[in-house]
N, C-alpha and C positions, 0 to 999 in steps of 0.2 A: 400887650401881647408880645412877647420874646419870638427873636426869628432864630428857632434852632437849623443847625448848621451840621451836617453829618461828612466826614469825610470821607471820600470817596474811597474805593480798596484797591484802584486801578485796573479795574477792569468795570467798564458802566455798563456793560450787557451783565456781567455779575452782580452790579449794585441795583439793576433794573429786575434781576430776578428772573430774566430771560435764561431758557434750553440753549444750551450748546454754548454757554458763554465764550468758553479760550476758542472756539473754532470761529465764531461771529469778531472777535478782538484779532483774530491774524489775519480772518478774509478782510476786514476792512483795513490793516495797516501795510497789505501787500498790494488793494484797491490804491489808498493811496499812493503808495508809490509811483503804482502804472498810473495811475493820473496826472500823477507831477510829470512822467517823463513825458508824456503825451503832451502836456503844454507846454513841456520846456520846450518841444520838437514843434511845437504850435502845428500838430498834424488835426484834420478836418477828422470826423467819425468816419468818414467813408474811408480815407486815405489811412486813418489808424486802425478800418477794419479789414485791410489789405494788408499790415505789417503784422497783427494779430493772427490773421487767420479765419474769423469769425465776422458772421454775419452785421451789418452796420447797428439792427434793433440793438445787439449784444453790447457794441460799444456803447449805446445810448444806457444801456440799465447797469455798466460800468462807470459809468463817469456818473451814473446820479446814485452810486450805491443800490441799487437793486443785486445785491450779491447772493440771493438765496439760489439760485442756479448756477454760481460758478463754483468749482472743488479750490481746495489749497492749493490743489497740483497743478486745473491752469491759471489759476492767478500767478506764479513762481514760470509757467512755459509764456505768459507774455511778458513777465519781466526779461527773462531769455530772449523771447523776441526783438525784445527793444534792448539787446547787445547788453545784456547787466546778469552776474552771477548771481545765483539767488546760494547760500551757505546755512547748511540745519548745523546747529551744535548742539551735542547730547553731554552732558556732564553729571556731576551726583547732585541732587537735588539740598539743599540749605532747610529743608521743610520738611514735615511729615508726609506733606503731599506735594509732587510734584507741579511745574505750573508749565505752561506752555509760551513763549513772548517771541515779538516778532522787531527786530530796529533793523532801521534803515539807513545806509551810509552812504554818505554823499559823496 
């Protein structure tokens, strides 16, 4: 039995065949972010639902990926929160079809 191997197309909400794929690949690489900075700040949920804004649940289904009720816009106002510019760049597209991508710089 052969173990085929298929490589990925860098996006695995695309490659899993999942709706909304580019928008599920930004809300969790802007999650990340705000998660990093939360531990780098070693802030408690309650104490990072005070710097956020939002209820302590909210930080609880933020730090575990539960991200189907947060928009792009406030993942990008609690990186704002936590003192960090969040920057769109719009350019001409390499593709017939444009794609959407989100990096993070330290």
């Amino acid at each position: 039995m052969a173990n085929d191997i298929t490589e990925g197309g860098g996006n695995v909400f695309a490659d899993l065949g999942l709706p909304d794929a580019a928008d599920r690949q930004t809300k969790t690489r802007l999650a990340m972010a705000v998660n990093a900075l939360l531990k780098e700040r070693r802030l408690k949920q309650t104490q990072a639902a005070g710097v956020l804004g939002v209820p302590q649940s909210r930080v609880s289904a933020l730090v575990n990926y539960r991200l189907d009720h947060f928009s792009v816009e406030k993942l990008m106002s609690f990186l704002n929160a936590l003192e960090h510019d969040v920057e769109i760049v719009i350019r001409p597209s390499r593709e017939a079809v444009g794609h959407t991508s989100v990096h993070a710089l330290t």
